[in-house]
N, C-alpha and C positions, 0 to 999 in steps of 0.2 A: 668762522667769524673773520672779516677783512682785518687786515693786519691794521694796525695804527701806527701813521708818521709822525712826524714835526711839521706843521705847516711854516714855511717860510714868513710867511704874511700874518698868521696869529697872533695879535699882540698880546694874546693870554700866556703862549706856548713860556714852557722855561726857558729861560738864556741860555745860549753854548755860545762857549768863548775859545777865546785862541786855543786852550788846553785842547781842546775837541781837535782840531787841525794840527796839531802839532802831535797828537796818539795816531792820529790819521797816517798820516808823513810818516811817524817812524815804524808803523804797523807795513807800509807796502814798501818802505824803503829794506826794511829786514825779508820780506816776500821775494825782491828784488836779488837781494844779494843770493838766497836761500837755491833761486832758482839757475843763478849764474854759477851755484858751484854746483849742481845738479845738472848743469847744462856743461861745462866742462869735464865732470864725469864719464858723461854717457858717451865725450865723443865731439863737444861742442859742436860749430857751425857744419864737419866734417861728418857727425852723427844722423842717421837714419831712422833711427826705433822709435818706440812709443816715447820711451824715457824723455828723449834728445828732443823729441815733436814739444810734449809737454810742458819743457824746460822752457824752451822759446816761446811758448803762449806763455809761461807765467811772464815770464822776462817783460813781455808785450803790455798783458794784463795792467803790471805794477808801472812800469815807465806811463802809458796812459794814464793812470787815477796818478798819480804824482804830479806831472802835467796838468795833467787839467785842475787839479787843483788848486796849483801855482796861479794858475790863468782866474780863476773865479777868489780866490783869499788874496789876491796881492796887495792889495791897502793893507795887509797882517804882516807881510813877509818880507825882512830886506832886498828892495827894490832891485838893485847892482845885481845880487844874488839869484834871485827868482828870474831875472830879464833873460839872463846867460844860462839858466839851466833847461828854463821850459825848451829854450827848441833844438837844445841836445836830448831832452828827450824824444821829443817829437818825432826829430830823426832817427833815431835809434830803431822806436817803435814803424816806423815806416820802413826800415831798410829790412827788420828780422819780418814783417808782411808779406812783405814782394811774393818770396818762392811759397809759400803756403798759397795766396793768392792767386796765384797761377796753374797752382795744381789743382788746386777747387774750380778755377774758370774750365780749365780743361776737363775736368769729370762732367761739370754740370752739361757743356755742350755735348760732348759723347753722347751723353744718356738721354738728351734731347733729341738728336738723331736717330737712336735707336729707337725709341720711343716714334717718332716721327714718321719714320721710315717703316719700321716692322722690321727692318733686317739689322744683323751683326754690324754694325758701324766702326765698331772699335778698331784701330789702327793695323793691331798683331793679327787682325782677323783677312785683310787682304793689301794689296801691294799698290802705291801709285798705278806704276805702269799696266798693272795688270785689271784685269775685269772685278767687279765687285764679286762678295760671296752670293752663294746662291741666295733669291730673295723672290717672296709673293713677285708673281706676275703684276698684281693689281694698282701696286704702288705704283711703276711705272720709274718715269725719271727720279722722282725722289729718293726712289733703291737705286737707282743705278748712281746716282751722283752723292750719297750718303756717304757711302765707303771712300772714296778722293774725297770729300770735304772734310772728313776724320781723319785722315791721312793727313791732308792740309793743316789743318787746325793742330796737328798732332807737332807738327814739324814744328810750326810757328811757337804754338806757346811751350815746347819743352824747351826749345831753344831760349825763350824768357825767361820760364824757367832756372836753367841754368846758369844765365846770367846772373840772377838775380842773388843763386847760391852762392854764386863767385864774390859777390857785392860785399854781401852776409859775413862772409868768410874775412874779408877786408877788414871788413866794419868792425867787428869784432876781435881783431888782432891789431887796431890802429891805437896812436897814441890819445885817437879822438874817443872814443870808447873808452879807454882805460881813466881818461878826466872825467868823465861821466861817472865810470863807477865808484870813482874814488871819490866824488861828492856827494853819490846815493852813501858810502859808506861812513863818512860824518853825518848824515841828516838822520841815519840808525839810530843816530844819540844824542843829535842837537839838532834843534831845528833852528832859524836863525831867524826868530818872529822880531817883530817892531816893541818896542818897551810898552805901548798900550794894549798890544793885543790880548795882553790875559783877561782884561777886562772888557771886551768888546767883544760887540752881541756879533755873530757871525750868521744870521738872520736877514738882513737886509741885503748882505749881497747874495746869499742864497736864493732870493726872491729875485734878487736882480737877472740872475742867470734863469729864474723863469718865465722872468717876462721878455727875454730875450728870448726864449726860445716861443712863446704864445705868438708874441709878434711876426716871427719865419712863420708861422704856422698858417696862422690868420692871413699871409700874404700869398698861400699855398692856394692854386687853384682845385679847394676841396670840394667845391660843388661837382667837377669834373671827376675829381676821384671819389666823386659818391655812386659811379655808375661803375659797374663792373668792366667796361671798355671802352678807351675814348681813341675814334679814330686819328685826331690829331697827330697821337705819338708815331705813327710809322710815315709820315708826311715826311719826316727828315730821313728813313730809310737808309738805301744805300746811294744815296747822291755821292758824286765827288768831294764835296766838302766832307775832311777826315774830323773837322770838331768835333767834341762833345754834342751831343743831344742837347738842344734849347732848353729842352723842359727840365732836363734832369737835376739841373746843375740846386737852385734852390731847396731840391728835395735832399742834396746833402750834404747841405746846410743844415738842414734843422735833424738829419741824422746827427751831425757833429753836436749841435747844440742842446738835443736832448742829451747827449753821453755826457756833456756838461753839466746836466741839469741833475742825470740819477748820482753821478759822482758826488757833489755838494749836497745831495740828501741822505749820499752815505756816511759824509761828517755830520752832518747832525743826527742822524740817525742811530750813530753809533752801533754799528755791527748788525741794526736789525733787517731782515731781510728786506731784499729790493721787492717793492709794491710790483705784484705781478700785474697787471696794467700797464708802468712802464714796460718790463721785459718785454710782451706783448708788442707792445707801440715799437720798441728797435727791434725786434726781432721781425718785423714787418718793412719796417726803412733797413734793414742788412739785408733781407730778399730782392729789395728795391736796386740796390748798389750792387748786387752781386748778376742780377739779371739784365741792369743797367750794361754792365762794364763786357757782360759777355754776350749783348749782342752788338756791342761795338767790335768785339774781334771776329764774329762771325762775319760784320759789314768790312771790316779792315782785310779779311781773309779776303771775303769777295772781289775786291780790286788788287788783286793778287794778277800782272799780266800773262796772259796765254791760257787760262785754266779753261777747260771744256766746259759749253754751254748745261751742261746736264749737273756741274760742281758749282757753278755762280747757283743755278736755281735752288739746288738743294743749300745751299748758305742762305739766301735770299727767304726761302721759307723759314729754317732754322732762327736769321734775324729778327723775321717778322713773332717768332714762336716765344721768340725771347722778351720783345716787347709787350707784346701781350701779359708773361710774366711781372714785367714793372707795372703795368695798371692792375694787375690782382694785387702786388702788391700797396700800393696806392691805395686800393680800397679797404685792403685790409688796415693799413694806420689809421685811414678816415673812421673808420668803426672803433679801432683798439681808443683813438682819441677821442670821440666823442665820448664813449663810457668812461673815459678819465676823468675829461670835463665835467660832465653830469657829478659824477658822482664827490669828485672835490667841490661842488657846488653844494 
């Protein structure tokens, strides 16, 4: 049996009021802390293991639904207060991203290559200077320029990488950081709602944030991503211009916006599971943004100066493989959303 919401818009549905958001709050704000001393534990920003991995997704987790709930309940929430916290979260949650992000860009293009190529691509498997591993004749350029493109890619983004752990490690040990935590650690047991909000229906801005997200939807070129491949997307390619992809930028948007959207149905919801249809729908816009972001560093690789004709091609194809991935993805939200729609209809 499909699980049962709250519809934001039902004027049948029963009131949740501020109490709802303020259990919310102190429910991720103790997840928060829970994970920051489990994340000190293991080893903090310095730590390696599963523990230490895990800690930082919760850390992430909870600072995001904090956030963003600040952002959708603020007519509830002292104003001064909620202004100054949302985008110390925000931050937070952006800085402990980075190095996970980059070690995920890095795996998914590897296994692309390899996948692409037929041969060994992975980095430890052959040497810049040196000739690729052995590889099917048949591939041709592809093998031969796979092994230097994974090499390339390998330099570049560990080198991000570790930037980025450096960041983390900052961030984490700064005066800026220890404000943040010290305000999650009051909102554990006070939350600092407005004198109305215990009796206010927290419903209509619930719906507000879904019609904010309908609206990105509806402006989404979904006819386009009702085909499994629209050639338009690689027209922007590897040109000189380093921007963003044209296309991409609206599509995540309405990634942000739905994670806006499942979070204020997890306050009203109260603890009941997220409607698998959403999950669905972001786990389709996170493909989108993951496949988006790494075939910009295969095309960012590419214009890398002096590299051999046979290393731009195998990036070149790579980019073009990557693309391809964000219009599957694209089709897949087009489908996970229309059966949302239907069937909330």
């Amino acid at each position: 049996m499909a699980q049962q919401h709250l519809d934001p818009t039902d004027p049948t549905a029963e009131v949740v009021t501020g109490d709802a958001l303020a259990g919310y709050l102190r429910t991720h704000a103790t997840e928060f802390l829970r994970a920051l001393r489990l994340h000190r534990e293991t080893g903090g920003a310095t730590g390696s293991g599963e523990e230490s991995v895990d800690a930082a997704r919760a850390l992430r987790r909870s600072a995001r639904r904090i956030s963003g709930s600040l952002h959708t309940y603020r007519p509830l929430l002292d104003p001064a207060w909620s202004e100054s916290m949302r985008p110390e979260l925000a931050w937070l949650s952006g800085t402990l991203a980075l190095e996970h992000a980059y070690e995920a860009r890095l795996e998914r293009l590897l296994q692309a290559l390899h996948r692409l190529s037929g041969a060994a691509a992975f980095p430890e498997q052959v040497t810049v200077s040196g000739g690729p591993a052995a590889a099917p004749p048949e591939r041709g350029n592809l093998t031969v320029g796979a092994a230097k493109a994974g090499a390339l890619l390998d330099r570049q983004l560990t080198l991000a990488r570790t930037r980025a752990h450096s960041t983390a490690l900052q961030a984490l040990g700064s005066s800026r950081f220890h404000a943040v935590a010290d305000k999650v650690a009051v909102l554990a047991s006070e939350v600092p709602l407005t004198p109305t909000a215990t009796t206010t229906d927290l419903r209509p801005l619930a719906g507000a944030a879904r019609e904010r997200l309908t609206d990105a939807i509806t402006a989404l070129p979904l006819l386009t991503a009702g085909h499994p491949y629209n050639a338009e997307a690689l027209i922007h390619g590897l040109s000189p211009d380093p921007s963003p992809h044209p296309q991409d930028g609206p599509w995540h948007q309405v990634r942000l916006l739905l994670r806006l959207h499942r979070y204020a149905r997890e306050v009203l919801d109260a603890g009941t599971p997220v409607d698998v249809r959403l999950l669905t729908a972001g786990q389709a816009l996170n493909r989108h943004r993951d496949a988006s972001e790494a075939a910009a560093a295969a095309a960012q690789a590419a214009r890398t100066p002096r590299i051999a004709p046979a290393t731009a091609y195998a990036l070149g194809v790579l980019h073009a493989d990557q693309r391809h991935e964000v219009e599957a993805a694209r089709f897949a939200f087009q489908r996970a959303w229309q059966r949302e729609a239907v069937e909330t209809v």
